[in-house]
C-alpha positions as CSV (number, residue, x, y, z in Angstrom):
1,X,-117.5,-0.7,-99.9
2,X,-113.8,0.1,-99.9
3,X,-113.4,-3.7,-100.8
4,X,-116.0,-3.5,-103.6
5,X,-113.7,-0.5,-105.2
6,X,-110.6,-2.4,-105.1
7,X,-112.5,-4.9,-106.9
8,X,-114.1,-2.2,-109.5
9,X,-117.4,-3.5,-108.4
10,X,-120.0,-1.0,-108.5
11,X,-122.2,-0.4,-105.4
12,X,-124.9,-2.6,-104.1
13,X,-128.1,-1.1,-104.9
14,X,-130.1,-0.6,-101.6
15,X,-133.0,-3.1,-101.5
16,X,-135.5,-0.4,-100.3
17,X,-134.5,1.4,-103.5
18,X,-137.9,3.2,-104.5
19,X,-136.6,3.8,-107.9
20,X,-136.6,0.9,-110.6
21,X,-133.2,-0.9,-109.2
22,X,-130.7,-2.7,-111.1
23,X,-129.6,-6.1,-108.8
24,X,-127.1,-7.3,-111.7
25,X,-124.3,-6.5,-108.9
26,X,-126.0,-7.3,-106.4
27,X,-128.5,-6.3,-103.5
28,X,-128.2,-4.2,-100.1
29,X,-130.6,-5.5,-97.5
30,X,-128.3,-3.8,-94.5
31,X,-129.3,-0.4,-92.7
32,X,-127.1,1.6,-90.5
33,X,-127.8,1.0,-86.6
34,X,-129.0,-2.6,-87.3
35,X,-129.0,-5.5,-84.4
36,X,-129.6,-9.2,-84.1
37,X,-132.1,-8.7,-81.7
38,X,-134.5,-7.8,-80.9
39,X,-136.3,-10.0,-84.2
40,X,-138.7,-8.9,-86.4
41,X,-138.4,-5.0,-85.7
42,X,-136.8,-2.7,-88.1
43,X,-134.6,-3.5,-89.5
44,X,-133.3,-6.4,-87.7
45,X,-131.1,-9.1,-88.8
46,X,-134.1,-11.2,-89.1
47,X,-136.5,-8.8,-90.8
48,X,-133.4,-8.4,-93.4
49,X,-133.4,-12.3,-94.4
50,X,-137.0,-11.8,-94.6
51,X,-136.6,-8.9,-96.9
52,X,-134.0,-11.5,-98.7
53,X,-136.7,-14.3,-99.2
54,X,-139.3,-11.8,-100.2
55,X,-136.6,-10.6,-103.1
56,X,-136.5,-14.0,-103.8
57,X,-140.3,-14.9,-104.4
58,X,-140.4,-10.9,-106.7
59,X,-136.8,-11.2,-108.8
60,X,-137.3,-11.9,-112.1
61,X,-134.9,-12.9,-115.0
62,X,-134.9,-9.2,-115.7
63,X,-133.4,-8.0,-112.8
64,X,-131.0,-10.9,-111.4
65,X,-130.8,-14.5,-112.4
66,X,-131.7,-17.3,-110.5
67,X,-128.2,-19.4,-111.0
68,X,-126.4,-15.9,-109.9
69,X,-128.4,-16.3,-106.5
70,X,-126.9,-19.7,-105.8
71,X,-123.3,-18.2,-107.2
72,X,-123.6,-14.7,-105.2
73,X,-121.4,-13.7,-102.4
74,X,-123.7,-13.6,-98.9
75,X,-121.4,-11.1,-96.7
76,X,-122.7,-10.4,-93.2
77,X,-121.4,-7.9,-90.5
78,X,-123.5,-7.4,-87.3
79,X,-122.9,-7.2,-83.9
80,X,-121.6,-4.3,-83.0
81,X,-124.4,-2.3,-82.8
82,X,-125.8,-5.4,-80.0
83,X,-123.0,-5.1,-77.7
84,X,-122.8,-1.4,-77.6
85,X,-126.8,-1.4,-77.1
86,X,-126.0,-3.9,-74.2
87,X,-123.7,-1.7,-72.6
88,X,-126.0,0.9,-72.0
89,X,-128.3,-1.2,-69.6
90,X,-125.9,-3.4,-67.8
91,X,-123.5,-2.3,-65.8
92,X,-121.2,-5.3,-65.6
93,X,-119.2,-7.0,-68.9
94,X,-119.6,-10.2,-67.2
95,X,-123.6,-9.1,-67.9
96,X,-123.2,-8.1,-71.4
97,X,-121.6,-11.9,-72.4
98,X,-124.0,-13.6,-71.4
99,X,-126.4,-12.2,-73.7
100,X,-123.8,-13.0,-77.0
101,X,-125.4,-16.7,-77.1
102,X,-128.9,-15.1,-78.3
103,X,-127.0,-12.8,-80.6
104,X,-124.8,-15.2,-82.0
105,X,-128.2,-17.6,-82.2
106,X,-130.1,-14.9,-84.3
107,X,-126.6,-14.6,-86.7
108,X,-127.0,-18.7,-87.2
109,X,-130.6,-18.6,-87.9
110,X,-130.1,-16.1,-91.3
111,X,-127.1,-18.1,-92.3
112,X,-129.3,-21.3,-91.9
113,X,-132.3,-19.2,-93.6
114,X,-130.4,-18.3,-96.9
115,X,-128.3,-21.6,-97.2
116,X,-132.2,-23.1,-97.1
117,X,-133.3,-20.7,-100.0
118,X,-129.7,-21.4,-102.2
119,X,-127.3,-19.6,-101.1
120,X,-123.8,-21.3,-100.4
121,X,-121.0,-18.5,-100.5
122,X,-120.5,-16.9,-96.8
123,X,-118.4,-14.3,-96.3
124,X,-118.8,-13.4,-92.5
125,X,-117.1,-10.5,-90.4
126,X,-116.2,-10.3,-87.0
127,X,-116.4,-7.2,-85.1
128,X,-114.0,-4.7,-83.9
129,X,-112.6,-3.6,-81.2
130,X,-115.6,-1.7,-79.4
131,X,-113.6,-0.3,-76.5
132,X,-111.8,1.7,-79.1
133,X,-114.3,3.7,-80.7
134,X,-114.1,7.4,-79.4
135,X,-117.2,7.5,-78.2
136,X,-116.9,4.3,-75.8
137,X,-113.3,6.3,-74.8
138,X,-115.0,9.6,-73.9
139,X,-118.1,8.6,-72.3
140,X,-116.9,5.8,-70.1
141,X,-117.0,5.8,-66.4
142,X,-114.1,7.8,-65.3
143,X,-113.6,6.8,-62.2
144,X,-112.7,3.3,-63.5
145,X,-109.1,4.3,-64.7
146,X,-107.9,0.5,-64.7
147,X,-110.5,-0.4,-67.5
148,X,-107.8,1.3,-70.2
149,X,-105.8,-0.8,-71.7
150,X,-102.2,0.2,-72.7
151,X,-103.0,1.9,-76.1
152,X,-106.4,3.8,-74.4
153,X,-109.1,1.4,-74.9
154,X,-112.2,0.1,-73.0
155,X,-110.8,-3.4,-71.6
156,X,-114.4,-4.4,-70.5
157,X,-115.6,-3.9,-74.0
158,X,-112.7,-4.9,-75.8
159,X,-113.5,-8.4,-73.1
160,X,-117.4,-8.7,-74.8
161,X,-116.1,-7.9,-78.1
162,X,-113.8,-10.8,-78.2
163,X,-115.9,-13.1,-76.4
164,X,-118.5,-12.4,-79.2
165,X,-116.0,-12.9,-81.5
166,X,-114.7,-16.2,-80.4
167,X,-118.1,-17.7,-80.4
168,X,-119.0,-16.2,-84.3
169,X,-116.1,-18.5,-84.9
170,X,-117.1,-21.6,-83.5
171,X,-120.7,-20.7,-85.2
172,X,-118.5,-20.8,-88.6
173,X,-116.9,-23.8,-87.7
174,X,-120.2,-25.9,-87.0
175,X,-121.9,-24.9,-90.0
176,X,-119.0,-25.9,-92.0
177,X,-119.7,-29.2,-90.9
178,X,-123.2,-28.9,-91.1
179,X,-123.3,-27.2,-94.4
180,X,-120.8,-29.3,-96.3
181,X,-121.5,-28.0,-99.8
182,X,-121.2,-24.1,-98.7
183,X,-118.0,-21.8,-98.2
184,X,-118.0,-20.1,-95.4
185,X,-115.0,-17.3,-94.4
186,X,-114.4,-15.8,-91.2
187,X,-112.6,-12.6,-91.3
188,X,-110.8,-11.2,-88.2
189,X,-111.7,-7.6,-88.5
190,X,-111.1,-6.9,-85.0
191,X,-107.5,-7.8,-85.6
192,X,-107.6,-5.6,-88.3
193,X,-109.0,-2.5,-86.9
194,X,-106.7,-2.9,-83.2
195,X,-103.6,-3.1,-85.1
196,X,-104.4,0.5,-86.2
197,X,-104.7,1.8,-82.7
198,X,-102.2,-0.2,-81.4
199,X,-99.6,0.1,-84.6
200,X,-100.6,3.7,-85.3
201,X,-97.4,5.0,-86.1
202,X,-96.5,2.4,-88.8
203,X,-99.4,3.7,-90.7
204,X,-98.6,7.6,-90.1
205,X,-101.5,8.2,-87.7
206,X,-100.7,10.2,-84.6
207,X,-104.2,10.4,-82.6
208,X,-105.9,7.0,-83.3
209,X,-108.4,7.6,-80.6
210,X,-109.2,11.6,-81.8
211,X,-112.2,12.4,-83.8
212,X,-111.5,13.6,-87.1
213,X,-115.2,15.4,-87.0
214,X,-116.3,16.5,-83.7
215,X,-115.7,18.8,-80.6
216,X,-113.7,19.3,-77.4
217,X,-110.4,18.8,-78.9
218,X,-107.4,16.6,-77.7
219,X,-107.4,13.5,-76.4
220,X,-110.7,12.4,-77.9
221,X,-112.5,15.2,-79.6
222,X,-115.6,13.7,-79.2
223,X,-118.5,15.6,-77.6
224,X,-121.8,13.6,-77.0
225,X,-123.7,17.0,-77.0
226,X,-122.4,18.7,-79.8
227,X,-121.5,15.7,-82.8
228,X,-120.2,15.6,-86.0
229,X,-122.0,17.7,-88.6
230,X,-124.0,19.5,-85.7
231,X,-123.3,23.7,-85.2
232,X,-120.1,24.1,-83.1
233,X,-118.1,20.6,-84.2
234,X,-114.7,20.9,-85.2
235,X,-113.6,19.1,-88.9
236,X,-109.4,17.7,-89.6
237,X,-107.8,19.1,-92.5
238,X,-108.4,16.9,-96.1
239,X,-106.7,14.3,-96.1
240,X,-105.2,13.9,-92.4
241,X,-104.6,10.4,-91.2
242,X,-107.1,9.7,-88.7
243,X,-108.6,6.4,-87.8
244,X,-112.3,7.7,-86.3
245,X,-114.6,10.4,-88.5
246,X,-117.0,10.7,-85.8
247,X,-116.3,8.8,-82.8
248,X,-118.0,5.6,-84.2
249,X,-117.4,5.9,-87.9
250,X,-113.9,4.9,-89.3
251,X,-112.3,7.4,-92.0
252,X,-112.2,6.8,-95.5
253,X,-108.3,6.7,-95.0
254,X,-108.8,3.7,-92.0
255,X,-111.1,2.2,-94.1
256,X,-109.0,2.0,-97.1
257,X,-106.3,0.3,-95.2
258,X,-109.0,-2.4,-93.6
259,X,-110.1,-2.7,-96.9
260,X,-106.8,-3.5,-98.0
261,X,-105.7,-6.4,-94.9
262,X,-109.0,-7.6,-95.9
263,X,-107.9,-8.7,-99.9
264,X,-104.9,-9.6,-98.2
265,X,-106.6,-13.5,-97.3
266,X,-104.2,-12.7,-94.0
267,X,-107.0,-12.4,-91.7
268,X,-109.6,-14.8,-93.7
269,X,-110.2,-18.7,-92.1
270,X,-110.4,-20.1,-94.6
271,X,-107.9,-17.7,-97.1
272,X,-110.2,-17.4,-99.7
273,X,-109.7,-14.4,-102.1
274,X,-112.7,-12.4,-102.8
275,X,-111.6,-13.1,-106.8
276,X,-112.3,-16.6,-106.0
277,X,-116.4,-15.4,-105.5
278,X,-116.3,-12.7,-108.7
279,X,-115.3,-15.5,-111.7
């Protein structure tokens, strides 16, 4: 949401809210942990749309209206979570690739599904650079020292996470063709988020693969046994420049700056400026 506060948008207001929700900026159907597949568990991709149409068939003029649903900003960020789950249970990248067709299918299928009930404003991330999330660093098979790259990362990953990423753009570019009167944006966040592992200096950071929340100190600080928040874990000082909070989690400093190459339309195909979506 460090985009949306740059903006002086307020926060989305959770779908699931169980309290009498305001939608006038907006609606959350995204859950931490989420995955493309497998469909119609919770809370997949596919349950989400379906969340989506259901808001559709409850909303009423009180809480958003219809015109703003046709007008409204669709932003969707997944994948991730499908890779690193795929990683888990195959031992070979090779493996894990050929499974990004289903995921990539699954990501067409709910922009299809909410083009078909109005909406025509896509705003669609990439994903980062897996391999250099501290967890993935820590955890990895040691005795594959040739699957670093030269800033510390998980090549093999960094391999699928591209791969995936190269095929969410073709997605974008077919349904721009396909969906004629919509605006779709791909936005290259993994370009984003390597450039502050592989830059880290330029942006004062001195250990962008250590934990900022965690255990085991230097190089990772990241302890699969004893994790951020848990008794033991080590916290950075207040307002240290780290890129990683908790091995997967980026810091609210990291995140400001992605925040910031994201307004910048540098990394946006095409450059449209979030602005152009808020009038």
């Amino acid at each position: 949401m460090m985009t949306g506060e740059s903006l002086n948008m307020s926060y989305l207001t959770p779908y699931l809210e169980s309290v009498r929700p305001n939608f006038k900026n907006g609606a959350n159907f995204a859950i931490g942990g989420a995955t493309t597949l497998p469909k119609n568990v919770l809370f997949s991709l596919s349950t989400q749309v379906l969340q989506f149409v259901r808001f559709l068939q409850l909303q009423s003029e009180d809480l958003v209206e219809k015109d703003d649903l046709q007008k409204a900003l669709y932003m969707i960020d997944i994948g991730q979570n499908d890779l690193a789950g795929a990683f888990t249970y195959l031992s070979q990248a090779s493996q894990v690739i050929e499974k990004i067709p289903s995921f990539i299918s699954e990501i067409q299928d709910a922009i299809l599904g909410i083009y078909k009930h109005g909406g025509k404003n896509f705003w669609v991330h990439n994903t980062g650079p897996l391999g250099c999330l501290p967890q993935k660093i820590a955890t990895r098979n040691a005795s594959n020292l040739n699957d670093l790259d030269d800033h510390g990362c998980v090549k093999s990953m960094n391999q699928a996470a591209e791969a995936f990423n190269n095929q969410l753009r073709a997605l974008c570019e077919q349904l721009r063709l396909q969906m004629k009167d919509a605006i779709i944006v791909y936005v290259d966040m993994y370009s984003i988020k390597y450039d502050l592992i592989a830059n880290s200096t330029a942006y004062g950071i001195k250990n962008p693969l250590m934990v900022c929340c965690g255990y085991g100190g230097p190089p990772y600080n990241y302890n699969s046994s004893i994790t951020c928040r848990q008794s033991g874990c080590t916290l950075c000082e207040e307002g240290s420049s780290y890129v990683s909070w908790d091995g997967v989690h980026y810091t609210e400093y990291a995140n400001s700056i992605v925040a910031s190459k994201i307004l910048s339309t540098n990394y946006s195909t095409p450059p449209f400026h979030l602005h152009h979506f808020c009038t």
